[in-house]
DRENVOTI-115887 format. One record per atom (N, C-alpha, C, O): atom name; x, y, z; residue in one letter. Coordinates in steps of 0.1 Angstrom, whole numbers, plus 2048, in hexadecimal, padded with zeros to 3 digits. Layout:
<nodes>
+-------+-----+-----+-----+---------+
| atomo |  px |  py |  pz | residuo |
+-------+-----+-----+-----+---------+
|    CA |   X |   Y |   Z |       A |
...
+-------+-----+-----+-----+---------+
</nodes>
This chain:
<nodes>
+-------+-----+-----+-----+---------+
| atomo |  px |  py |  pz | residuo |
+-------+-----+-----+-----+---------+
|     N | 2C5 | 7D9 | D3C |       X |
|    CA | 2C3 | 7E7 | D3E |       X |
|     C | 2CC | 7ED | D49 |       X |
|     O | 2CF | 7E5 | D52 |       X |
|     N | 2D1 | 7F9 | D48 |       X |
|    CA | 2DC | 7FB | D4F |       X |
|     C | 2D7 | 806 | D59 |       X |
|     O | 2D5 | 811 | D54 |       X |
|     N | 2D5 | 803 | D65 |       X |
|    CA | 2CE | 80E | D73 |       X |
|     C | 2DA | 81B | D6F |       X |
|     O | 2D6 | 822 | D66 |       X |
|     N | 2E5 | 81E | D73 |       X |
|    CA | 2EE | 82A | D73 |       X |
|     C | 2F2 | 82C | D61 |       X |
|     O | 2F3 | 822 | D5A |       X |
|     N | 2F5 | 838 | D5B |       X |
|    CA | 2FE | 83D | D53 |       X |
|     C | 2FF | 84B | D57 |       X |
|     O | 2FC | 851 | D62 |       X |
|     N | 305 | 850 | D4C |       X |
|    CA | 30D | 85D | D4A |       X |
|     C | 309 | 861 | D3B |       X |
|     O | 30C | 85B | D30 |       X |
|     N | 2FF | 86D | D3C |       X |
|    CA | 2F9 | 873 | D31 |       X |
|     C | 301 | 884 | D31 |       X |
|     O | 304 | 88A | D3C |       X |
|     N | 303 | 888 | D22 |       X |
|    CA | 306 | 894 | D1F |       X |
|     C | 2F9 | 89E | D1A |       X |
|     O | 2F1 | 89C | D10 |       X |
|     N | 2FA | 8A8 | D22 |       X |
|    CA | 2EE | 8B3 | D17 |       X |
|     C | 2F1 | 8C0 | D13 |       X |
|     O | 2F6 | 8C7 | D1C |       X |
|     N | 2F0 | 8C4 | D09 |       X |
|    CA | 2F5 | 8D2 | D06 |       X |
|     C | 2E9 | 8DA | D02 |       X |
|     O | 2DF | 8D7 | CFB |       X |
|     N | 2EB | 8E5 | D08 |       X |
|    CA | 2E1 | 8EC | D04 |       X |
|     C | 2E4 | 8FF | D07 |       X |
|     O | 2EE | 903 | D0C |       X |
|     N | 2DA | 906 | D02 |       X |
|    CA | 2DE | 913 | D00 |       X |
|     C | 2DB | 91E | D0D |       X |
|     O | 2D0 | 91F | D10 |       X |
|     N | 2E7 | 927 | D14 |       X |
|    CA | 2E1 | 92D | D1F |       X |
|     C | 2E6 | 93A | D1D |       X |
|     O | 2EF | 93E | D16 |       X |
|     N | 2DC | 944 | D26 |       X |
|    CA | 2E7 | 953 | D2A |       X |
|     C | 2F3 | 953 | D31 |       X |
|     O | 2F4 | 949 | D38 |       X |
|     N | 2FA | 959 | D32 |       X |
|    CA | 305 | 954 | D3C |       X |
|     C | 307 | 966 | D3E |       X |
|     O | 307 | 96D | D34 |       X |
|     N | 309 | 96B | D4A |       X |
|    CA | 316 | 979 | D4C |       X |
|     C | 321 | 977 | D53 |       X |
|     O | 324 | 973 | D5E |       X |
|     N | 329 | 97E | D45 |       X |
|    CA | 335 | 97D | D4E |       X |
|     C | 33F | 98D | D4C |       X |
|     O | 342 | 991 | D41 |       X |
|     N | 343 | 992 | D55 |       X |
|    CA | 345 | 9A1 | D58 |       X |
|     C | 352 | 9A9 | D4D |       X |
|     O | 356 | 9B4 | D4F |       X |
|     N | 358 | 9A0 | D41 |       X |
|    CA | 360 | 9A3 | D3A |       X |
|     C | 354 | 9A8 | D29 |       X |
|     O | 356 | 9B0 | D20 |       X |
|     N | 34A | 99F | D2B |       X |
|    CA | 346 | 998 | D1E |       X |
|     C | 333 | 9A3 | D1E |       X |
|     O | 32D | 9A9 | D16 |       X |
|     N | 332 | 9A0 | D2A |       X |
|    CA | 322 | 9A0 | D2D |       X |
|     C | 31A | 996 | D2B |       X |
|     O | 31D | 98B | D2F |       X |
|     N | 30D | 998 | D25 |       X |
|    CA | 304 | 98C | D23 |       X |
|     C | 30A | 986 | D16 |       X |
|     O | 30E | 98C | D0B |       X |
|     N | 30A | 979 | D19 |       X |
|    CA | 30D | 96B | D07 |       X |
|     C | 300 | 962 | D0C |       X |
|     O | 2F9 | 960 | D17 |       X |
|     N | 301 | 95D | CFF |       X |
|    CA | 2FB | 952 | D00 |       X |
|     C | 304 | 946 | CF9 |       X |
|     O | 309 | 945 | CED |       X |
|     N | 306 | 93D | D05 |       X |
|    CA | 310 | 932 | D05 |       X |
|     C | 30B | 925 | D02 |       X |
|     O | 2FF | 924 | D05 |       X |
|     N | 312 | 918 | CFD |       X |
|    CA | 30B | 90D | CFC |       X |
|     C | 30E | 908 | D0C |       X |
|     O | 319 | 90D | D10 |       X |
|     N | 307 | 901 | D14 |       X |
|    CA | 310 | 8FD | D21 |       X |
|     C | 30B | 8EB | D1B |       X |
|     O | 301 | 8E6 | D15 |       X |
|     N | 314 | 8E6 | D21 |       X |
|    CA | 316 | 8D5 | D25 |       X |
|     C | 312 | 8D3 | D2F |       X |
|     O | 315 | 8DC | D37 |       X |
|     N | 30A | 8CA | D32 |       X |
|    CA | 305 | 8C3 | D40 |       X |
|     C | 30B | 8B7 | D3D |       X |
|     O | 308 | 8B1 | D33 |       X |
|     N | 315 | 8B3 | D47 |       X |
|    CA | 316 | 89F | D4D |       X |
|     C | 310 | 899 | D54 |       X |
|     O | 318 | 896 | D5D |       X |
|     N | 306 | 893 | D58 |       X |
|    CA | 2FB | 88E | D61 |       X |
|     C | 2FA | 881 | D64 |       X |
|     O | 2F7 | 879 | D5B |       X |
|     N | 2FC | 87D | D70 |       X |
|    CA | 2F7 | 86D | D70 |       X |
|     C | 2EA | 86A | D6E |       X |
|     O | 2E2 | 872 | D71 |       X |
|     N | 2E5 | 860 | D6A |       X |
|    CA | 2D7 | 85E | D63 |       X |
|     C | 2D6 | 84F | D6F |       X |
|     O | 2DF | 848 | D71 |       X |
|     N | 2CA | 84E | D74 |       X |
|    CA | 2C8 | 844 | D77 |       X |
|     C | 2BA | 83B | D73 |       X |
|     O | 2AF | 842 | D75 |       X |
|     N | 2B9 | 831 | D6F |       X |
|    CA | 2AE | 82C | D64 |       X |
|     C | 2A9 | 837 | D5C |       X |
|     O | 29C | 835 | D5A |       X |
|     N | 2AB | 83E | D57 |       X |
|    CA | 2A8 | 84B | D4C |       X |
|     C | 2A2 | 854 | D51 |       X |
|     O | 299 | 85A | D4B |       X |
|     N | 2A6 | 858 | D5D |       X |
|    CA | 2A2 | 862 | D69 |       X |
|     C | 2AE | 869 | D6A |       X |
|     O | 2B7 | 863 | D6F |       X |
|     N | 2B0 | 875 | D65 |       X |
|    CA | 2BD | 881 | D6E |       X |
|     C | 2BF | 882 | D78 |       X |
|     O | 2B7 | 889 | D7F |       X |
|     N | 2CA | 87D | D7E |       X |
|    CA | 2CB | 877 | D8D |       X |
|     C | 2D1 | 889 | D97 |       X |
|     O | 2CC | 890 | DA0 |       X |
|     N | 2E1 | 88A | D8E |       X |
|    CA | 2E9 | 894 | D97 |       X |
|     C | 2ED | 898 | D8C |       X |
|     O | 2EB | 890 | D83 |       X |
|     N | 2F5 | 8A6 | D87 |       X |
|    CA | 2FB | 8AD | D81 |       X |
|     C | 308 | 8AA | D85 |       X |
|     O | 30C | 8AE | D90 |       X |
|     N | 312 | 8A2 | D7A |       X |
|    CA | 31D | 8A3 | D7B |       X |
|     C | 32C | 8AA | D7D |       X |
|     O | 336 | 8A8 | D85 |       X |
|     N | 32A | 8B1 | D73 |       X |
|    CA | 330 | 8BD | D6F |       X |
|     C | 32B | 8C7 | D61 |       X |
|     O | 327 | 8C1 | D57 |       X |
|     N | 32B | 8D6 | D61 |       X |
|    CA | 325 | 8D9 | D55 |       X |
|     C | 331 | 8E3 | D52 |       X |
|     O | 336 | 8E9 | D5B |       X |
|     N | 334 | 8E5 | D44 |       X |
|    CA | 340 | 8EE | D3D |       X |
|     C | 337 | 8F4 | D36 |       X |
|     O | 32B | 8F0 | D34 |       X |
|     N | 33D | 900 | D2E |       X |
|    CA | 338 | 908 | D24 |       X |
|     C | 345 | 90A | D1D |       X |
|     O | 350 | 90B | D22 |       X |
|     N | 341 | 90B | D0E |       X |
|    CA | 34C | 90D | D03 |       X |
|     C | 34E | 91A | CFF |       X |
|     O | 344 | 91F | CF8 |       X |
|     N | 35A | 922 | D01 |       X |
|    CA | 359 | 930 | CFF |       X |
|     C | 35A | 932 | CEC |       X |
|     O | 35C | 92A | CE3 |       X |
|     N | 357 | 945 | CEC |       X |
|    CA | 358 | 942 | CDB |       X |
|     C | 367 | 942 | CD6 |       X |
|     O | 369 | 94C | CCF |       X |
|     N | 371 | 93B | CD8 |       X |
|    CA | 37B | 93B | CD3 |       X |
|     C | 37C | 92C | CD7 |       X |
|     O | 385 | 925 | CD3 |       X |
|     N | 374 | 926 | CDF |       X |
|    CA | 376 | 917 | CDC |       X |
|     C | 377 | 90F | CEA |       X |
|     O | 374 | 903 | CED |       X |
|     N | 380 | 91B | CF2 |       X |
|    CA | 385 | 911 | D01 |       X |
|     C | 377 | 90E | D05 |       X |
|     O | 36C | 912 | D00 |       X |
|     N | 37A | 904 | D10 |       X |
|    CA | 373 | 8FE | D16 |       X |
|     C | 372 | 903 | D28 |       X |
|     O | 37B | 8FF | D2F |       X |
|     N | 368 | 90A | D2C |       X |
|    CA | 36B | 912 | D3B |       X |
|     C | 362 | 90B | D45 |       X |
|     O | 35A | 905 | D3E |       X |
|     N | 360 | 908 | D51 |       X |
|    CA | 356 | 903 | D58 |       X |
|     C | 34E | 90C | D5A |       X |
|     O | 352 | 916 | D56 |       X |
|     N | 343 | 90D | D5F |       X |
|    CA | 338 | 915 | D61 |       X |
|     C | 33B | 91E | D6E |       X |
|     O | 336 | 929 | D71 |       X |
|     N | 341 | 919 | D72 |       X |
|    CA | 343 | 922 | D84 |       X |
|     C | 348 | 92F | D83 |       X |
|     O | 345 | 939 | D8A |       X |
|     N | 34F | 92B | D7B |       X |
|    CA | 357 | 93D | D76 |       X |
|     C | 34A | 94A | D70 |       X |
|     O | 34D | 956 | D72 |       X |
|     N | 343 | 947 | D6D |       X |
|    CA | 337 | 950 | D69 |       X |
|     C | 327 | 94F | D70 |       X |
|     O | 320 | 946 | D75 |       X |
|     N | 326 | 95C | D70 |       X |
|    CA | 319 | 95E | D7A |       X |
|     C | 30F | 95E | D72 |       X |
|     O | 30F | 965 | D69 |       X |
|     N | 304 | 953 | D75 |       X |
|    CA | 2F4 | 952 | D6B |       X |
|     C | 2EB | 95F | D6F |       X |
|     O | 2E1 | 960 | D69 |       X |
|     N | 2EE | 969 | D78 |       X |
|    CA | 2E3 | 973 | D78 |       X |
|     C | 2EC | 981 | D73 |       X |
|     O | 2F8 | 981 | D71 |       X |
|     N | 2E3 | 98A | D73 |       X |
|    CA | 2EB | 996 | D6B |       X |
|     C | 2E5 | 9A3 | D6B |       X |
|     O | 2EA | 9AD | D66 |       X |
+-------+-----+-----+-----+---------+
</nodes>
């Protein structure tokens, strides 16, 4: 049984951002898992609709 991995989660959020307004984006979570416990958030991206890939910091969650 392996104590540490690295799990991916996608799932659906609001996001604002001041060119676009309110979307709803898929965002990625990278998380270390430890015995099947979510330990820390590793990094999380969101996929814009034309495909790129942007990090989350660039956009504000309240609106």
């Amino acid at each position: 049984m392996k104590f540490f991995s690295v799990a991916r989660k996608t799932r659906t959020e609001q996001r604002f951002t001041p060119k676009m307004g309110r979307l709803d984006t898929r965002v990625t979570y990278i998380r270390k898992v430890v015995l099947g416990i979510p330990y820390r958030t590793l990094h999380k991206y969101r996929e814009t609709y034309y495909g790129e890939v942007k990090c989350c910091t660039d956009c504000r969650l309240e609106y």
